[in-house]
N, C-alpha and C positions, 0 to 999 in steps of 0.2 A: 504494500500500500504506500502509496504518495504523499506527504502533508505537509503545505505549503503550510509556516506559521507567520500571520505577519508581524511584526513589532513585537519581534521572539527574544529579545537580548534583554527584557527586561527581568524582574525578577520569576512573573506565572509563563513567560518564555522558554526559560530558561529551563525550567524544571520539565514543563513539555516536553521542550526538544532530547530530553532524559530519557522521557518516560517513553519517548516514539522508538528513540536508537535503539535503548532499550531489547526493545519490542523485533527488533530487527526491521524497522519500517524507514522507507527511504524518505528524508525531511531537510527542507528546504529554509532556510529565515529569509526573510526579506528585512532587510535593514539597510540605514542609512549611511553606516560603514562601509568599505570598502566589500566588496565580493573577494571569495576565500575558502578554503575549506580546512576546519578545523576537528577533529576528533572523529571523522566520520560524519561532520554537520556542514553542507554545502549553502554559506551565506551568499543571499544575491544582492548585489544594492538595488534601492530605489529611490524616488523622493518623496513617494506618499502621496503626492499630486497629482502626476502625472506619467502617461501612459510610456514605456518604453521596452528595450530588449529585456526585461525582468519577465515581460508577460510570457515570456514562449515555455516558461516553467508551467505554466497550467494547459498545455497538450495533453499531459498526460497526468493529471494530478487526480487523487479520492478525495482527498478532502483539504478545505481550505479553512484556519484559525485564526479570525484576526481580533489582536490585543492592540494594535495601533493608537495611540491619543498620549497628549501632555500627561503628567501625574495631575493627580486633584490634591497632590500633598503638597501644596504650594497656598499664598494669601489669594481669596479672591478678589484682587483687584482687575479692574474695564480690562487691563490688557492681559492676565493671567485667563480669565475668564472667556473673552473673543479665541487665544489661543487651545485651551482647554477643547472646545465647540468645537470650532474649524479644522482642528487637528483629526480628528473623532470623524466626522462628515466628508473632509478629501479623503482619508482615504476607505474608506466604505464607499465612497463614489467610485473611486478610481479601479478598487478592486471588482466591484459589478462590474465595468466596462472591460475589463482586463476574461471576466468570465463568459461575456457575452461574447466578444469579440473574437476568442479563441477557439469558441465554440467546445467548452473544456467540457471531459466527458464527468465536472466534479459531481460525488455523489451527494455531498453534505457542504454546505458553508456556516459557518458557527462563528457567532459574532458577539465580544464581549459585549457585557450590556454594564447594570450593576442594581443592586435591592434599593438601592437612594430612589430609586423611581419610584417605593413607595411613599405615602405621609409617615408623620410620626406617630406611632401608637404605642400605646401600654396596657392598650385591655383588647387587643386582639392582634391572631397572626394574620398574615398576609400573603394568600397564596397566588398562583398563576389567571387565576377567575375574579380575582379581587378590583372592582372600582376605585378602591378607596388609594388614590396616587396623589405626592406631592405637591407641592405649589412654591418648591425655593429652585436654586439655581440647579441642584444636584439631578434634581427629576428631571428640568429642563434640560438639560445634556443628556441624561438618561433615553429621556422619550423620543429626541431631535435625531440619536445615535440609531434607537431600532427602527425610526420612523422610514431614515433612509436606508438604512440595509432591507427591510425590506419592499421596498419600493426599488430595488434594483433589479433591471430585467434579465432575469437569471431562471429562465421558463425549467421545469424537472430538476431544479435544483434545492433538497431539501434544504430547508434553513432554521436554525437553534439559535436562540439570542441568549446568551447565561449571563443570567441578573444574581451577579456574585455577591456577597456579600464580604466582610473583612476574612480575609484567606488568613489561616496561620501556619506556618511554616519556619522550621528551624535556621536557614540562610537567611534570609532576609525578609521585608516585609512589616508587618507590625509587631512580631513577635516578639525578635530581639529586643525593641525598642521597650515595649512594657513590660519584659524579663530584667532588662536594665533596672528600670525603675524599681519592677519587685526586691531584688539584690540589694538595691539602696534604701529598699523601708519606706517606699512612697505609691506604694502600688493601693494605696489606700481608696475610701468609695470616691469616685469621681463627679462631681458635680451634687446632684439632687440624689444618683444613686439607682433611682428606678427606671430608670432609660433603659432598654432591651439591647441586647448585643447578640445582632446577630453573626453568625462564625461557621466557617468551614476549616477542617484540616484540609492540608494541601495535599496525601493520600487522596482523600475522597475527592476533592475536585478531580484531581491528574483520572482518578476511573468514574466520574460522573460524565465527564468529558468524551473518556470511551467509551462508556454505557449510553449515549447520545448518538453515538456515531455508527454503533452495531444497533441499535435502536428503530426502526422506520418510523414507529409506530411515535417516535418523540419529536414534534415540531412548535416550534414558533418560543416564546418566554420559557425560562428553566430556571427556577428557583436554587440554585446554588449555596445549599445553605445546612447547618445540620439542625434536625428534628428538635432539640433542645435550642432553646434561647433565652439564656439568664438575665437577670439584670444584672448592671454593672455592677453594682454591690457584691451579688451572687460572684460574678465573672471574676473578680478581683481577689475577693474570697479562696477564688478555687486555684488560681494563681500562686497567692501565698504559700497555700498548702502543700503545690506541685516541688514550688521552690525551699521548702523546710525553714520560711521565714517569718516570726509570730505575728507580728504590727505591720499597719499600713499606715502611714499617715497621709487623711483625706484630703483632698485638693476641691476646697470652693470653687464653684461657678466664676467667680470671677478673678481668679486666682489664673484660672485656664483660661480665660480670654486674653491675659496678661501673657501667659508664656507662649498660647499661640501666635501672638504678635511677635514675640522675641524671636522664636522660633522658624518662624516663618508660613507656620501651619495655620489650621482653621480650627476652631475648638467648636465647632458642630460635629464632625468626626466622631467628635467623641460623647458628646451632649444631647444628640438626636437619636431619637431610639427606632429603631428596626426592626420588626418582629417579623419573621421572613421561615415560612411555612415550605417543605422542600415536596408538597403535595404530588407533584405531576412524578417526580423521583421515586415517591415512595408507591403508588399507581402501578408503578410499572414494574415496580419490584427494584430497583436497586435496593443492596445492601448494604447500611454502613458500616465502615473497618470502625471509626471514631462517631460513635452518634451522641455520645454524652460527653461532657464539656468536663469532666474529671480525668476520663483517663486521654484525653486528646492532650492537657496541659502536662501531664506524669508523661506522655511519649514525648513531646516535647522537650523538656525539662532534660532530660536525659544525655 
């Protein structure tokens, strides 16, 4: 099997392009670096924009992943925000025309999405049938991102949009970052505390991914997320205990608006609650390796 990954070098890239080699399956990155082939992984450039000698990799491609777009771990200021969007939208354009055009025989096209497209709640999950979506910047990019992938004329070509929610995983990502914190005694409740967190290990994504793709029967929004979702309070809780550390010390609401400015982040991240339902997942029978938020933190930790 084929698998074009696009904007692979990041960190759910990287892990992929892992899990494909792995696998013994031939994988392509499309990045803005140079073209190369490293470890058995043939990187092609691109610019994201626009169409060029990159596309003749999809003659013969199964499946195509694209992770393309700025981080959102940045300030949302006009011009973070315009690049955020635009990044997200060229190239989910550019890749439909790249799939059109080539007349690629792909089987599946799977297009990062994220769970921010939903609102915030605390008294209920939210599954792939739910109305109840956003109204801040996050869903705006959200809905903007699936709106165009699928509206790309890409006729028999199935399409999975994974509405991820905070991935966890031991290289990189959030993990490390609030593993940091737990080690120094500050992993304490965050904000108000009852804000939902929702969570995937990066195991279960990397085979929800392939469970999608062996899948026929799975199209359109995929809830990327595990069955439990604590509140932070809980999450942080269960954190300490991974890491053999007694105390948290809590960090105010506006304690975190203050380091996310320092920082350079956004303290909605962490303030807005997500309760993210993996419904259509569990429908169909996947199974989770980590579906409780205990022992995902103890594999972790490790």
């Amino acid at each position: 099997m084929k698998v074009i990954i696009a904007g692979g070098t990041g960190f759910l890239g990287h892990e992929l392009s892992q899990f494909f080699t792995q696998r013994n399956d031939e994988v392509v990155v499309l990045t803005r670096g140079a073209s190369r082939t490293e470890h058995g992984l043939s990187f092609v450039h691109w610019d994201a924009t626009t169409l060029g000698d990159w596309k003749v990799e999809f003659s013969d491609a199964d499946v195509l992943i694209n992770l393309s777009g700025k981080s959102v771990d940045c300030r949302f200021t006009e011009k973070n925000k315009k690049e955020i969007l635009r990044s997200r939208i060229d190239a989910t354009k550019v890749l439909g025309k790249a799939v059109k055009d080539t007349r690629s025989p792909l089987r599946i096209w799977i297009n990062a999405s994220a769970a921010t497209i939903y609102d915030y709640s605390e008294d209920k999950a939210r599954d792939e049938d739910s109305t109840e979506l956003g109204h801040d910047f996050a869903k705006e990019v959200a809905q903007a991102w699936e709106d165009t992938f699928y509206e790309a004329d890409t006729p028999n070509v199935r399409k999975v949009a994974l509405r991820i929610s905070v991935v966890l995983g031991k290289r990189d990502g959030a993990y490390p970052v609030i593993k940091r914190l737990g080690k120094f005694g500050l992993a304490g409740t965050m904000g108000p505390g009852t804000q939902r967190f929702a969570w995937v290990h990066i195991q279960d994504l990397l085979r929800m991914i392939e469970f999608a793709i062996v899948n026929d029967s799975i199209t359109g929004p995929l809830n990327c997320a595990a069955p439990e979702t604590p509140t932070n309070k809980t999450f942080l809780k269960a954190l300490r205990v991974s890491l053999g550390v007694p105390i948290g010390i809590p960090q105010p609401t506006f304690l975190l608006k203050i380091g996310g400015f320092i920082i350079g982040t956004e303290s909605d991240l962490i303030l807005k609650s997500r309760w993210v339902s993996p419904k259509k997942l569990l429908e169909n029978g996947f199974e989770f390796t980590f579906s409780d938020l205990q022992s995902a933190l103890n594999d972790l930790a490790q």
